[in-house]
N, C-alpha and C positions, 0 to 999 in steps of 0.2 A: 665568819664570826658575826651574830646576826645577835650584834647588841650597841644599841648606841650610848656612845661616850661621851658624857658632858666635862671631856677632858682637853687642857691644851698638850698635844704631842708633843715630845722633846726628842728628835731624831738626830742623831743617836744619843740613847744616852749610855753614858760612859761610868758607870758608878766607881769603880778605881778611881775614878779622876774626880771623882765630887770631893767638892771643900766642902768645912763645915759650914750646918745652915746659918744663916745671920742669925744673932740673938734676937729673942724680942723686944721692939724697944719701948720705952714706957707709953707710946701712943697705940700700942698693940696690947697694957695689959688688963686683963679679965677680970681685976677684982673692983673695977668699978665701971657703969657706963658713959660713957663719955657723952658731952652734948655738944653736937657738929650743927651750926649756922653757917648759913649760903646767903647772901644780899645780892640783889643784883633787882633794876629798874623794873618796878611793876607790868610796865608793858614789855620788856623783854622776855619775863619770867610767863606772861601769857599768851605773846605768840609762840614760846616753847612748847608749853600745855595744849594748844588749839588743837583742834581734831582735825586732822590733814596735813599735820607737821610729826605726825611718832616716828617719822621715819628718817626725819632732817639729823645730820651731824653737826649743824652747825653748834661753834666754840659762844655762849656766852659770856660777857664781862659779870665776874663776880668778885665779891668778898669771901674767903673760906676762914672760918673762926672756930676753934677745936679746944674745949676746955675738960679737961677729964681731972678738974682739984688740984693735978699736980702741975700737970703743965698748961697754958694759955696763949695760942700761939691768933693771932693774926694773918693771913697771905692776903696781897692784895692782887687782882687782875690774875686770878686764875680764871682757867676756861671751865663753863658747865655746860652740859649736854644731857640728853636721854641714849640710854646706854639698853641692852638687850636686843633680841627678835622678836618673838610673840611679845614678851612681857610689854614689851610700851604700849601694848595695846590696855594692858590694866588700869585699872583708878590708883592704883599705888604704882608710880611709876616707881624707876632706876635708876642710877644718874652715875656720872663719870665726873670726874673732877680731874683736871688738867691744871699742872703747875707749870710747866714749860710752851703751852701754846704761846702765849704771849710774852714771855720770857724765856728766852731760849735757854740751855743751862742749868734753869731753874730747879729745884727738887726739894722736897721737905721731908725732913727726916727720912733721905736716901729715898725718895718716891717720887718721880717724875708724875703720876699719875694714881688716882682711886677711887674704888670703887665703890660706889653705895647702893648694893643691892637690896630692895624692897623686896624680897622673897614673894610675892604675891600668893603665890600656886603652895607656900607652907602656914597655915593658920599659927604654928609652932614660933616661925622665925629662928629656927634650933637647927634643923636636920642640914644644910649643908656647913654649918661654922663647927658640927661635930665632925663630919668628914674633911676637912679641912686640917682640924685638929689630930685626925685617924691619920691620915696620910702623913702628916708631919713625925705622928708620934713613930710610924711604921717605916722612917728615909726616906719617903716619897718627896721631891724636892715640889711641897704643896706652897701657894699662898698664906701669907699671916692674916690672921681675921680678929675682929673682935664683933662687937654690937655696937652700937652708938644712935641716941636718940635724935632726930635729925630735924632740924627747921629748917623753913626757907621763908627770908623775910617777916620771921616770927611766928609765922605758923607752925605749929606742932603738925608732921609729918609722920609719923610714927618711928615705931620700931627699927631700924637697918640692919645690916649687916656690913663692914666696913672692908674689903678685900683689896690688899697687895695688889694691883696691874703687874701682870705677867707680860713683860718687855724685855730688850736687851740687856739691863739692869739686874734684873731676876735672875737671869741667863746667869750672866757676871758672879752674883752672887753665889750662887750654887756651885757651878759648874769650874771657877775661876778664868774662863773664858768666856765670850760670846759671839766666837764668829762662824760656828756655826746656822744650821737651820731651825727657825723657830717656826711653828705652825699653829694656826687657831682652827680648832675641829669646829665648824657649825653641820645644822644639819644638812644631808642625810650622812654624816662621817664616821662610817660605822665601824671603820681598819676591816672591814670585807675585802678579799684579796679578788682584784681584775687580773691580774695580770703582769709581766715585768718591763712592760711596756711605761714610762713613766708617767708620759702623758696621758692615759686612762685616769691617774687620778688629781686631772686638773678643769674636769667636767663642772661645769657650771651650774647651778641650779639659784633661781630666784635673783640672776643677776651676779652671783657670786659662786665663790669656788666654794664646796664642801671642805674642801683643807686648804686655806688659806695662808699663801707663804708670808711671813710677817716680817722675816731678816732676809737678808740677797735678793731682796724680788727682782732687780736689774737680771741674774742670771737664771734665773725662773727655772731650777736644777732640782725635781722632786726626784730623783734616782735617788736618794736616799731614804725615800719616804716608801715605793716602792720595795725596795729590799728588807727594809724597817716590815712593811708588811708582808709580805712571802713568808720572810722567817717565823713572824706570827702565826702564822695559818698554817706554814707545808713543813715547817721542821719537824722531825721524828720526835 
């Protein structure tokens, strides 16, 4: 199958068994743009930025402040970080926003975690919050997205896109389980079929695995990812 997927795999997934999708909540809705402030220590916020750091995970201490007219919430001591592969290499980075690093438990309006993706590679800032939107409308158990105009430390950052973290949560939500397998596709994860060997697809590339186990990694059990792909490719 010689087509790569900017997808997170859900193996198996069981549509019989799917709950319904969580509603939208009013910090997900689309008829206004929301304006999203990050504060966190000028020198923090710069050796983030520095050139020779795009590739760091480290959690910064921040403020996250979300005001969309209706609601105006505050978090304090959530984690920021730069989020992506190539993209951190742009002028318009990505950023990830963690409400449970520093607070264990933690979640804001049901979201451990989100994402503020700079689209960089879409002059649009449109094209994946409409597939997002396609998938959801079609049962795809997709992320909630909206737009949200994004500052940091008062600077106008532009445009965003604000994405659901696909975690065990996510899982939960959908699926009304979560103890299965969850996987994050980077590249080259193309569901091209090796083999039914499992460990063929836990090759490593750039340091990291192209399907990356996110739930069970203690039992590091891709036999389901494997069969997941066979059937893909060799069923009649």
């Amino acid at each position: 199958m010689k087509k790569f997927l900017h997808l997170i795999a859900l193996v198996p997934v069981l549509i019989s068994a799917q709950t319904p999708f969580p509603a939208l909540p009013p910090v997900f809705k689309d008829d206004v743009i929301p304006r999203v402030d990050v504060l966190l220590p000028p020198d923090s916020l710069a050796i983030m930025l520095a050139p020779g750091n795009e590739q760091s995970n480290y959690h910064w201490h921040a403020t996250f402040i979300f005001d969309n007219g209706e609601i105006k919430d505050t978090v304090d001591n959530v984690g920021l970080r730069l989020r992506g592969n190539t993209s951190r290499m742009a002028a318009k980075k990505s950023f990830k926003i963690s409400f449970n690093t520093y607070v264990p438990g933690r979640s804001w309006w049901g979201l451990e975690k989100l994402n503020l993706n700079g689209e960089h590679n879409d002059p649009s800032v449109i094209r994946s919050k409409v597939c997002w939107d396609m998938l959801r409308w079609m049962g795809v158990p997709a992320p909630r997205s909206n737009h949200v105009d994004l500052y940091i430390n008062g600077d106008y950052r532009g445009l965003y896109i604000d994405v659901e973290h696909v975690d065990e949560e996510f899982v939960q939500n959908r699926f009304g389980n979560n103890g299965g397998n969850l996987y994050k596709c980077l590249w080259p994860a193309d569901l091209d079929y090796k083999g039914t060997d499992p460990n063929l697809y836990k090759e490593n590339f750039f340091g990291r695995r192209a399907y990356q186990l996110i739930t069970n990694v203690a039992q590091d059990d891709y036999s389901d990812l494997a069969e997941f792909i066979d059937i893909l490719n060799n069923a009649p």
